[in-house]
C-alpha positions as CSV (number, residue, x, y, z in Angstrom):
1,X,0.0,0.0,0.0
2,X,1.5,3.3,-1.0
3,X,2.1,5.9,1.6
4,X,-0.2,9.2,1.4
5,X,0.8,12.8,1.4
6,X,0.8,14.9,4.7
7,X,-1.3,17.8,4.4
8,X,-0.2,21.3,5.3
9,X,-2.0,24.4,6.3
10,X,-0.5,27.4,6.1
11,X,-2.5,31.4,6.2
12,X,0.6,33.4,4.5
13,X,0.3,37.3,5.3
14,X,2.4,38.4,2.5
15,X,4.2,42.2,2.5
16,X,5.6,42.6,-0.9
17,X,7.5,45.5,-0.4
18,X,9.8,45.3,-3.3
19,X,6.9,44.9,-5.8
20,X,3.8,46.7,-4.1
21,X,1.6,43.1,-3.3
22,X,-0.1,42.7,0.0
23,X,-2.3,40.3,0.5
24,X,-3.2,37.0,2.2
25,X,-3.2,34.0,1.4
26,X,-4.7,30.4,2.4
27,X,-2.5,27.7,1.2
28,X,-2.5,23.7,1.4
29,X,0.8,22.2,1.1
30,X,0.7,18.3,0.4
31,X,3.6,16.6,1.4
32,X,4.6,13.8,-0.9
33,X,6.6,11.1,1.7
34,X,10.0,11.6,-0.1
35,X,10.0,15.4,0.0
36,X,12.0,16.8,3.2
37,X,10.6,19.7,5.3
38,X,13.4,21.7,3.7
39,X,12.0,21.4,0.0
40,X,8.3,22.3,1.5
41,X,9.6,25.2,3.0
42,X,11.3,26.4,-0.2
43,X,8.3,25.7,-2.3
44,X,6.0,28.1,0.0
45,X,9.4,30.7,-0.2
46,X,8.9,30.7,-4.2
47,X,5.6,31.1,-4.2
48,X,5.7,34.1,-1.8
49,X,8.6,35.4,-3.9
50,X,6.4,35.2,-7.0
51,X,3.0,35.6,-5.9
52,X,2.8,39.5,-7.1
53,X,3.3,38.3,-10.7
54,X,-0.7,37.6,-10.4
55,X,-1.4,41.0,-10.8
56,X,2.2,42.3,-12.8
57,X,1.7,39.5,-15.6
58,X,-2.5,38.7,-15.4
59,X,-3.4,41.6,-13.9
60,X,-5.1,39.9,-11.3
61,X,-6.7,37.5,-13.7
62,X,-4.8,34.6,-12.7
63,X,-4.3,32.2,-9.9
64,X,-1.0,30.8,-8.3
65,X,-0.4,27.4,-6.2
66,X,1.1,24.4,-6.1
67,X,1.6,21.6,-8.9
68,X,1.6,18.3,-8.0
69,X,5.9,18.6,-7.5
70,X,7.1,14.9,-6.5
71,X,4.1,12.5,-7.4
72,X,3.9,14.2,-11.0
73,X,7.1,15.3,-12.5
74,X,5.2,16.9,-15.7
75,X,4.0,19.6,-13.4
76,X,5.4,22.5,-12.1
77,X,6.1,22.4,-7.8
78,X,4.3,26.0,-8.4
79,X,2.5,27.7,-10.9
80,X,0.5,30.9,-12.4
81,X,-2.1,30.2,-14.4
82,X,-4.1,32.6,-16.0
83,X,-8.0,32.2,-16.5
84,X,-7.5,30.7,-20.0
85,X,-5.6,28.1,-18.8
86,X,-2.4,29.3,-20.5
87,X,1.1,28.8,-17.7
88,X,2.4,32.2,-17.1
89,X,4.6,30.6,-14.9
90,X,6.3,27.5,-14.1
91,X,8.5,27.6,-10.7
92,X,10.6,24.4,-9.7
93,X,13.0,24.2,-6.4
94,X,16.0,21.8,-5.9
95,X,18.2,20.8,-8.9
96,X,16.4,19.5,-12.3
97,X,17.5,17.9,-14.9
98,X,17.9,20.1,-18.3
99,X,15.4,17.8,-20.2
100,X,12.2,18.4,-18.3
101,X,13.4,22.2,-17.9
102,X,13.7,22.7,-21.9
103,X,9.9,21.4,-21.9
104,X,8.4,23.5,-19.1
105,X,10.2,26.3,-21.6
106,X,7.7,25.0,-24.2
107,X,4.4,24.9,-21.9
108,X,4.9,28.5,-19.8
109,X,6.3,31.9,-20.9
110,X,8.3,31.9,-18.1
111,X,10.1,29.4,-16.1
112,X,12.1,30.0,-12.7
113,X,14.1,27.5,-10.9
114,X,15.5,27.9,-7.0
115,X,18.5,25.7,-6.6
116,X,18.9,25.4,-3.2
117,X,21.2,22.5,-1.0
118,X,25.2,21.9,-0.6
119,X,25.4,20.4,-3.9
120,X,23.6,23.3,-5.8
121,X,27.5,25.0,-7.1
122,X,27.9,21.5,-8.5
123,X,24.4,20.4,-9.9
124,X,24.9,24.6,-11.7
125,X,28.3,23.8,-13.7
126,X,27.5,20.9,-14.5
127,X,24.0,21.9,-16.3
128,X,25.1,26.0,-17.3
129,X,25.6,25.0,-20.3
130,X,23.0,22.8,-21.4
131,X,20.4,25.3,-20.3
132,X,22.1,28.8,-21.4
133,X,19.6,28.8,-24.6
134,X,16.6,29.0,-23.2
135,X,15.4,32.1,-23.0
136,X,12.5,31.6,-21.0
137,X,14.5,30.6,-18.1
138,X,15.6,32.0,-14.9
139,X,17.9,30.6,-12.4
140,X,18.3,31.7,-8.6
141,X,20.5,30.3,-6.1
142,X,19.1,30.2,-2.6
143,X,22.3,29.8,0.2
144,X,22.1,26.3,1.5
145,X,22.2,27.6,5.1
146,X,19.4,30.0,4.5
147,X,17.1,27.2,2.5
148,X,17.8,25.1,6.3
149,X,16.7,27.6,8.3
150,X,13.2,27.7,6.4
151,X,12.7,23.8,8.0
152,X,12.1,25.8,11.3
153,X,9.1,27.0,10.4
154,X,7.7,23.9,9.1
155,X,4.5,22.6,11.2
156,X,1.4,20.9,10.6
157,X,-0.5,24.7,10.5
158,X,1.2,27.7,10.0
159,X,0.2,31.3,10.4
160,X,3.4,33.6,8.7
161,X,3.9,36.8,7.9
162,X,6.2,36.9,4.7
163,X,7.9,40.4,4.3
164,X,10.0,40.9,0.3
165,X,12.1,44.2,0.6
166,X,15.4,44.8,-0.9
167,X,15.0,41.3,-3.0
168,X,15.5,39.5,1.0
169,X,12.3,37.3,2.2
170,X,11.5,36.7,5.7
171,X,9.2,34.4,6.7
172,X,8.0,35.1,9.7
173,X,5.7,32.4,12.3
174,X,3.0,32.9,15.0
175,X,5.8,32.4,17.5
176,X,8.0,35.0,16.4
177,X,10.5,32.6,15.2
178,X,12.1,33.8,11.6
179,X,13.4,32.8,8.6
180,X,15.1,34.9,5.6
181,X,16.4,34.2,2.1
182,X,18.0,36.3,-0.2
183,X,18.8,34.1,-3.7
184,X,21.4,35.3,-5.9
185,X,20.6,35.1,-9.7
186,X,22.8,32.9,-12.2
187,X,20.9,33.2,-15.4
């Protein structure tokens, strides 16, 4: 018998600072059984980070939230999709392989990947290349130390306040205990 998700909660107060998006947010986060707290974490961090692009892409017509991530690798771990059904954006965390990233190209008009984890410097010169022609692609690199930190914050519920000013995000919990992450861009 396979093993079922765990279902997260989480009420995300976001402060957009940066990009002039406030809003809240009521989100459910299923944990597939091989993904770590850590890779959770970073998928709610992208989707904070990218959550104003309802409104600068759609103009509000649009709605973001999670793919299916681990139990369907043809689907994005987070995504924008507008009300015709056409992928604004495709957002993956962790270290993909070029091939399914030259196809998300082909599906969304933009595509954003968050490396994250000790082996991200590695998985990025050893992939550079292969994915330097496609234009639709952006590539961030989020500091191993700060994508641990996130696991903190990982419960079963979560209320947070995410703040985004000066291109930094800090997650913030019901607790007062914080995390921030400021990726650095690579492509």
């Amino acid at each position: 018998m396979a093993i079922k998700s765990t279902i997260f909660k989480a009420d995300l107060a976001l402060a957009d600072i940066d990009n002039g998006c406030y809003t809240d947010l009521g989100l459910t986060l299923a944990r597939h059984p091989s993904e770590t707290d850590e890779r959770m974490m970073m998928r709610l961090a992208a989707l904070a980070l990218n959550a104003h692009q309802v409104q600068d892409l759609c103009g509000g017509d649009a709605k973001i939230g999670f793919g299916a991530g681990l139990s369907s690798p043809d689907e994005p771990d987070v995504q924008l999709v507008d009300f015709t059904g056409r992928t604004r954006l495709w957002i993956e965390v962790g270290q993909p392989e070029d091939k399914p990233l030259t196809k998300a190209c082909s599906k969304a008009d933009q595509v954003i990947v968050y490396a994250y984890g000790p082996a991200a410097d590695i998985w990025w010169r050893g992939i550079q290349g292969k994915l330097s022609r496609l234009e639709r692609l952006t590539v961030w690199r989020v500091p191993a130390e700060q994508a641990q930190a996130l696991t903190a914050l990982a419960a079963r519920t979560m209320q947070l306040s995410a703040t985004v000013q000066e291109s930094q995000l800090t997650l913030t919990d019901s607790k007062g205990a914080s995390a921030s992450l400021e990726p650095v861009r690579w492509k």
